[in-house]
N, C-alpha and C positions, 0 to 999 in steps of 0.2 A: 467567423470561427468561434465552436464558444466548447469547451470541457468540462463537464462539472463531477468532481469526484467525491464518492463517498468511501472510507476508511471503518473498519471495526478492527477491532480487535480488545484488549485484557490490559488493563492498568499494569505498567512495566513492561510493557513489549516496546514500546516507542510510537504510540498512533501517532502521537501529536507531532515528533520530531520528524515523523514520516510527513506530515501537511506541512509543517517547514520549512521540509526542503524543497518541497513541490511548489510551495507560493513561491517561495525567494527565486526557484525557477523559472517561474510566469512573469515575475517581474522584473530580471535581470535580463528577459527577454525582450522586453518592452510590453505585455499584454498586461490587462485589466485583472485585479485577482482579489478575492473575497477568500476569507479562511475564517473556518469558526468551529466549535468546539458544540456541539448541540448539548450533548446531555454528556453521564458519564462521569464516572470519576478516574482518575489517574492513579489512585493509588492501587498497589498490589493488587491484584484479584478482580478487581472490580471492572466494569463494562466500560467501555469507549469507544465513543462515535464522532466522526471530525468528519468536515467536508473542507474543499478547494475547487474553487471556479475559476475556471480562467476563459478569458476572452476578450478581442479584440476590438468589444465594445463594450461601454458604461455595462457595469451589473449592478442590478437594484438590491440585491439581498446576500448576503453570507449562507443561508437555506438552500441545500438542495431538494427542490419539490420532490414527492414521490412517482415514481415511475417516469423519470426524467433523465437519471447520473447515465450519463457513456460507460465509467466504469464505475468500479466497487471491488474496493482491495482491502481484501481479509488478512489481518496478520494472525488470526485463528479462525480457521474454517465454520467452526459453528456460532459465530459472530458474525461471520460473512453472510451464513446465511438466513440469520435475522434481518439481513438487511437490506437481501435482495429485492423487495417490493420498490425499494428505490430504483434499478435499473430501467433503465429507459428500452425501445426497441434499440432492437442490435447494443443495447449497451454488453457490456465484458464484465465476467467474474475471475480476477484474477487474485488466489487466496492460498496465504500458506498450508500443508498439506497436514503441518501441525498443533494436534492440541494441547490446550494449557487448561484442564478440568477443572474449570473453578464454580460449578455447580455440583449442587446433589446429581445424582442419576443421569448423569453424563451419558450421550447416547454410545456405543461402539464406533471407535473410529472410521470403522471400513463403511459404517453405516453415513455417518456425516458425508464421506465421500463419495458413498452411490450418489447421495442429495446436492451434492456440488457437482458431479458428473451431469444429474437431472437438467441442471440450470444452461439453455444453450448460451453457447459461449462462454464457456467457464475455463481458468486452465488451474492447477495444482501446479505448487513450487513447493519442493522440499527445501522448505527455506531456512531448516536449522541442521540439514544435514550439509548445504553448501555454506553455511554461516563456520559450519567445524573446519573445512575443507580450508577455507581459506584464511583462519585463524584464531576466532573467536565466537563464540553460540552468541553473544549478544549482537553480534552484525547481523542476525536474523533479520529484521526492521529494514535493514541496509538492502539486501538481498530481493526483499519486495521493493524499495523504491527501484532497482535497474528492471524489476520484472514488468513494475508497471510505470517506467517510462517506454516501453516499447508502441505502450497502446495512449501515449499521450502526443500532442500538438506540440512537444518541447524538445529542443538542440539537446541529443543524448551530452554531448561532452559539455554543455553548460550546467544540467543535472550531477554530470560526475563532478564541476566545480563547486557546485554547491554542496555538496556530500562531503569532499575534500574541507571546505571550510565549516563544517558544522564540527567539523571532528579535531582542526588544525589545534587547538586549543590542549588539546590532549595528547600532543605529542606526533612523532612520525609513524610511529610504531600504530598507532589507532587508526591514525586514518590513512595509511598504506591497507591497513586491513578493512577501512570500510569502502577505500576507492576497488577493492578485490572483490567485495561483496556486491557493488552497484554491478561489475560488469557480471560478476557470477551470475545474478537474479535478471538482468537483460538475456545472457547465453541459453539460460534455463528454457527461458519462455521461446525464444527464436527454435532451439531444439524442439519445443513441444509444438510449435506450429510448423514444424517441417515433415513430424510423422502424420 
């Protein structure tokens, strides 16, 4: 069994808190897990690229090769789709629906989405309009890690603990809103694969 995920998205979305919670989930699982930050800066605005491997045997590299990831989860769609030459066959594009314009000449959003629709296997989460729903626009983040645990090899309810303790620090108030957020971004995607 082996998962190799690739992440984009925008300096302040949360990539990296999104790989994680995704490693600390591979490993609280008992699998093998590689997390690494390729390029990208974290700050405000700027580009972010993270991967997470996990798997049930020794991994030689933190890299996920190109045209290899199972998935690729965009926490801004036109991020996501810089970086779909990573997906693998049958790999998934599962990418929030929303953009965060931190280029010139930003293309039209509906436009980004034809281009994520293009991609087979792709799904869209309105992941900051269910980030509102259930308390906070900053659970956005939150929202894509339940959407893209559906499509990984990990115990949904050991993801929700990990989610739970990334946030326990912060009070109950935070992380009752980001354990609403994980199951919101899991419900999302099960709806979208039912129509």
């Amino acid at each position: 069994m082996k998962a190799d995920v690739v992440l984009a998205g925008v300096g302040g979305q949360g990539v990296l808190s999104v790989a994680v919670i995704l490693a600390e989930a591979g490993r609280r699982q008992g699998l093998q897990v590689k997390q690494g930050e390729v390029h990208g800066m974290s700050q405000r605005g700027g580009a972010v690229f993270a991967s997470v491997r996990l798997a049930d045997a020794p991994i030689d590299s933190d890299l996920v090769p190109r045209g290899s990831a199972d998935l690729l989860v965009g926490l801004e769609p036109l991020e996501a789709l810089r970086y779909v030459e990573f997906l693998g066959p049958g790999g998934i594009l599962v990418t929030s629906a929303d953009s965060m314009e931190n280029i010139p000449n930003y293309p039209p959003l509906e436009e980004v989405h034809r281009m994520v629709a293009l991609v087979p296997d792709s799904v869209l989460v309105e992941a900051g309009a269910l980030a509102m729903e259930v308390g906070s626009p900053r659970a956005a983040n939150v929202v894509m890690v339940g959407a893209a645990s559906v499509f990984l090899p990990l115990d949904a309810d050991l993801v929700a603990a990990c989610v739970a303790d990334a946030f326990a620090a912060k009070g109950e108030r935070v992380a009752a809103i980001n354990r609403r957020a994980f199951e919101a971004g899991r419900a999302a995607v099960a709806a979208a694969a039912a129509r």
